[in-house]
Backbone bond lengths (Angstrom), bond angles and torsions (degrees), N, CA, C in turn:
res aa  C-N    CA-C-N  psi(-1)  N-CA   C-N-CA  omega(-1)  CA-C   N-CA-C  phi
1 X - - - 1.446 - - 1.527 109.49 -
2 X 1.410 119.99 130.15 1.259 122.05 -163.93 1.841 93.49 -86.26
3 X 1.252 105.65 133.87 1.670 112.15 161.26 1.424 116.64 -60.91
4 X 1.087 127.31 143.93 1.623 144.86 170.83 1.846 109.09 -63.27
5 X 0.871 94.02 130.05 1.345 107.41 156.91 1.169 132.21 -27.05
6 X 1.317 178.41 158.56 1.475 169.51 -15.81 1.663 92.81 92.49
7 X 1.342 115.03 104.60 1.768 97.24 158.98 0.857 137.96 -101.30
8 X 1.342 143.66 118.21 1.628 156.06 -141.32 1.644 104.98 -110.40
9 X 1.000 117.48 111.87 1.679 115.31 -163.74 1.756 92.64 -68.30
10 X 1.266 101.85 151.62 1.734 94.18 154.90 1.316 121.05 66.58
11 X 1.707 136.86 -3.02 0.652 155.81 -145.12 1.819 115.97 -98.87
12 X 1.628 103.97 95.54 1.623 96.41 -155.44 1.948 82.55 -101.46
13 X 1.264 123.80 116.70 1.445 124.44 170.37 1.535 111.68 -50.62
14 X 1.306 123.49 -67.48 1.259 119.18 -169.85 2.090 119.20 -55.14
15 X 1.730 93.01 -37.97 1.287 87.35 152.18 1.577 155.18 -32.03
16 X 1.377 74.48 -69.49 1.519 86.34 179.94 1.439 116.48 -74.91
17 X 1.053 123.30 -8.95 1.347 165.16 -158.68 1.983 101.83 -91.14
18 X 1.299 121.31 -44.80 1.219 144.48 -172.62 1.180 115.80 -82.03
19 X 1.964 100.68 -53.49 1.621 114.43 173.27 1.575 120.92 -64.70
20 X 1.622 110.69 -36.07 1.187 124.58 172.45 1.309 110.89 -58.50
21 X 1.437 125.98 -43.14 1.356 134.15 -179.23 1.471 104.81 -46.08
22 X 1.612 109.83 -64.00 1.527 123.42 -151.58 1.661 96.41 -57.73
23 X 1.328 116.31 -62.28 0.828 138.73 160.90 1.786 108.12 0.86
24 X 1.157 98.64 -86.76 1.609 122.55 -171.99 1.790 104.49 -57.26
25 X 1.341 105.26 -31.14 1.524 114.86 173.47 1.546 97.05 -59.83
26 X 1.490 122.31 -88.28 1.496 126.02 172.52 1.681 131.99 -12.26
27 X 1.572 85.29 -45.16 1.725 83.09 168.62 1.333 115.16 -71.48
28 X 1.410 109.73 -32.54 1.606 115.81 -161.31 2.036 94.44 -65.95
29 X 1.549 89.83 -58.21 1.495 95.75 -175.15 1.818 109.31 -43.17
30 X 1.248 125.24 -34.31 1.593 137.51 -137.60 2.007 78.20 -108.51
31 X 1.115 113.45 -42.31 1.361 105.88 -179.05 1.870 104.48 -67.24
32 X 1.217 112.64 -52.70 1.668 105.34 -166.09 1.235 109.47 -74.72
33 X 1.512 136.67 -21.62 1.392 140.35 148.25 1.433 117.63 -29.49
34 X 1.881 109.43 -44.07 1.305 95.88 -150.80 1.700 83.83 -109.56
35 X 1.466 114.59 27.42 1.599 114.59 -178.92 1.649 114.13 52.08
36 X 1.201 109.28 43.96 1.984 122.04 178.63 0.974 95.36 -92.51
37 X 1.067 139.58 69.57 1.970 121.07 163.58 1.450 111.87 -60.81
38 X 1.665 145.90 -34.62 0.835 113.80 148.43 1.647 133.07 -38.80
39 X 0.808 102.89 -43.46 1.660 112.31 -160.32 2.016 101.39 -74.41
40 X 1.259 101.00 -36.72 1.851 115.05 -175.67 1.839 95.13 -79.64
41 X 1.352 124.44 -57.65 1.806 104.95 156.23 1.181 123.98 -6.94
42 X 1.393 79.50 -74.97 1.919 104.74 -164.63 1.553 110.41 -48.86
43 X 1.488 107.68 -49.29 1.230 115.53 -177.43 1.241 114.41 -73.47
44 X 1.654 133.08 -14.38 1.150 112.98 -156.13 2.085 86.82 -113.87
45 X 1.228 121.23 -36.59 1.325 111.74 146.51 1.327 127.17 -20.99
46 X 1.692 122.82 -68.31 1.296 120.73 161.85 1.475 124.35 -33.24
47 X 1.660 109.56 -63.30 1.622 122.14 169.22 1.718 116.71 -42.12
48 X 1.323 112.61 -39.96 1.193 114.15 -176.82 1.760 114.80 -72.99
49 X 1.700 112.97 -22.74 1.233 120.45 167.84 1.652 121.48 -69.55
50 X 1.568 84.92 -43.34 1.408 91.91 -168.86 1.735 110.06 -74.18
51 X 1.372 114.72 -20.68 1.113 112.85 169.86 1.897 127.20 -62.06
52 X 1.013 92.47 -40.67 1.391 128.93 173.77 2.002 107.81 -46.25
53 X 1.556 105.24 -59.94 1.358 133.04 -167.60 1.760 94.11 -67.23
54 X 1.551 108.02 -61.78 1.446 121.46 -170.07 2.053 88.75 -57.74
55 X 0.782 129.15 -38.69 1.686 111.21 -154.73 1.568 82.38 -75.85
56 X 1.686 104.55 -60.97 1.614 88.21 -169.72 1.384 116.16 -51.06
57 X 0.936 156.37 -63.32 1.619 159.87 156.47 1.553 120.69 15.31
58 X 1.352 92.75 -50.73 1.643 125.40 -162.18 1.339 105.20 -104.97
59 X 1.401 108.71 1.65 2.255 107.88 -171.92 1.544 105.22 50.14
60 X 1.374 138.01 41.05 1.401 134.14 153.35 0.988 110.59 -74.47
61 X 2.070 116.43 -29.01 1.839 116.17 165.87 1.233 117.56 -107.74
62 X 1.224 118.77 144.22 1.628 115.99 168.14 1.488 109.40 -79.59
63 X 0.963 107.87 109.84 1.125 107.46 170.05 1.730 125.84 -83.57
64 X 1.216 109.62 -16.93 1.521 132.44 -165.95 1.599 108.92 -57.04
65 X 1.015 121.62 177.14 1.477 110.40 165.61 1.764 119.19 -104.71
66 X 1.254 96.47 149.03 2.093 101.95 -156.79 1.542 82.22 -101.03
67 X 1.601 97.38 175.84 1.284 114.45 172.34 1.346 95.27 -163.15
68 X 1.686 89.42 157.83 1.755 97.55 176.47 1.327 111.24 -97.76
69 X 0.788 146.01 105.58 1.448 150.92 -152.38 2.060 103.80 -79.79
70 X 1.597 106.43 -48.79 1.109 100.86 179.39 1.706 121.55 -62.86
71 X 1.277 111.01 -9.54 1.600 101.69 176.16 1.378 102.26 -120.56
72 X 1.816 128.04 33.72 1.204 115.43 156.01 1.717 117.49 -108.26
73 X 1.634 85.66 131.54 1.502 106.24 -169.46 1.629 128.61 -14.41
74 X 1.814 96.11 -38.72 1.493 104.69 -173.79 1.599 106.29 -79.12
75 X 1.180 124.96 -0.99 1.327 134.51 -165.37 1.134 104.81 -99.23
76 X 1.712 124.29 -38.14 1.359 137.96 -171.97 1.365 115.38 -70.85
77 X 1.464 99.20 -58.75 1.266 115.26 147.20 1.371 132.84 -9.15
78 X 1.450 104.62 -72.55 0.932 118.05 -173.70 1.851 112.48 -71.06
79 X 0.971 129.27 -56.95 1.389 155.67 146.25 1.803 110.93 -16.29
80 X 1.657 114.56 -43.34 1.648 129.28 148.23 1.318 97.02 -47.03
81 X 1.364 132.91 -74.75 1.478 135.68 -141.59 1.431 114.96 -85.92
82 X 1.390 127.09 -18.70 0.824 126.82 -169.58 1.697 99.32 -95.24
83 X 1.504 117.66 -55.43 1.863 125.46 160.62 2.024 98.17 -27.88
84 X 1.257 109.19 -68.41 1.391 107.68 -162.62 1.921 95.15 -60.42
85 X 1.315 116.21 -55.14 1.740 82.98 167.93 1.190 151.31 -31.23
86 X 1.404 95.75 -51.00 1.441 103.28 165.25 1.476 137.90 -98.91
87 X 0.922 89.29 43.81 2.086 119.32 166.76 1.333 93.15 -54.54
88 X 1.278 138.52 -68.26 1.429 143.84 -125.20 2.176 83.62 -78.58
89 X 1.296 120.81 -36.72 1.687 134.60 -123.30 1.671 79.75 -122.14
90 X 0.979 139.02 23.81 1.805 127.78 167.17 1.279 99.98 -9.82
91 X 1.183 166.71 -74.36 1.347 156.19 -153.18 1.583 110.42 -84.52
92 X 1.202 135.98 -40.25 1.623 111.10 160.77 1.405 111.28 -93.24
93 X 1.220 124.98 20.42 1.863 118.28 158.76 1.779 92.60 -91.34
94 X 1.064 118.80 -46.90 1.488 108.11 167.63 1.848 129.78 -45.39
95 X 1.285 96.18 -48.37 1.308 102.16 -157.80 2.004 81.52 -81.45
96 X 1.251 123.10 -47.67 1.541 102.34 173.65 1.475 130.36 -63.90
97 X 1.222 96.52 -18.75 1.741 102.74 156.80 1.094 125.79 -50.17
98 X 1.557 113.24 -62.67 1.640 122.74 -174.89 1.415 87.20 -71.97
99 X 1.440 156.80 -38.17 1.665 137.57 -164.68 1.651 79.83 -66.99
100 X 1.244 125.20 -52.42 1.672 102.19 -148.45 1.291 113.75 -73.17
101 X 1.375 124.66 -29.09 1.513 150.05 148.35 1.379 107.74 -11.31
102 X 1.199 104.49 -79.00 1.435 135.04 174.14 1.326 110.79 -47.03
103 X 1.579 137.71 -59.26 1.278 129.23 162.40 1.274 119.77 -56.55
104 X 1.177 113.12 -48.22 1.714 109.43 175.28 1.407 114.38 -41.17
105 X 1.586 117.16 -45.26 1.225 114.80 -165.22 1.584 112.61 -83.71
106 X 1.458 112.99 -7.87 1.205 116.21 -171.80 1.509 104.51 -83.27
107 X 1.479 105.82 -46.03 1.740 107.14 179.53 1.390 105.97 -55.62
108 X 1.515 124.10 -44.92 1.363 112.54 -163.72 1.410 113.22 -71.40
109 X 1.354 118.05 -3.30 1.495 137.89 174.49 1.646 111.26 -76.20
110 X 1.280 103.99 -39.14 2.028 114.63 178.31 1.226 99.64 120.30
111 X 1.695 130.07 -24.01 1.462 133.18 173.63 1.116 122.81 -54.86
């Protein structure tokens, strides 16, 4: 049985989320002023988390899990059956060739 949540009245995430940011900026700034490089690390480690936290928060990261679609089986598959249709049509088994070509090469690109 999954436990319940904790409820936090009033509780805007990205907010607090923003203030915490500024926050962590100030020290950083208040640390390299006063020549702390320990202390501006420290702080900028934090910043680098908190940056991290705020994107996921906000969907600036996917966090989800990806897939490559062009090298899953049902795709290949599919991609067999559709080429062997168009046996009869040499010019749109071509021209869907080079589209699939073309996507393939785009995913393996990150596009």
């Amino acid at each position: 049985m999954k436990p319940e949540p904790a409820e936090v009245a009033d509780l805007n995430v990205v907010n607090a989320l923003t203030t915490s940011h500024q926050t962590i900026l100030d020290i950083l700034r208040d640390s390299l002023a006063d020549c702390d490089r320990k202390h501006a690390l420290l702080a900028l480690q934090t910043e680098i988390r908190q940056l991290d936290l705020i994107a996921k928060v906000t969907g600036q990261v996917n966090t989800g899990p990806q897939m490559n679609f062009v090298v899953n089986p049902e795709f290949v598959r599919l991609k067999q059956v559709i080429v062997e249709k168009l046996l009869p049509y040499p010019e749109a088994r071509l021209a869907l060739s080079d589209a699939l070509d073309a996507l393939a090469e785009e995913s393996n690109d990150g596009g």
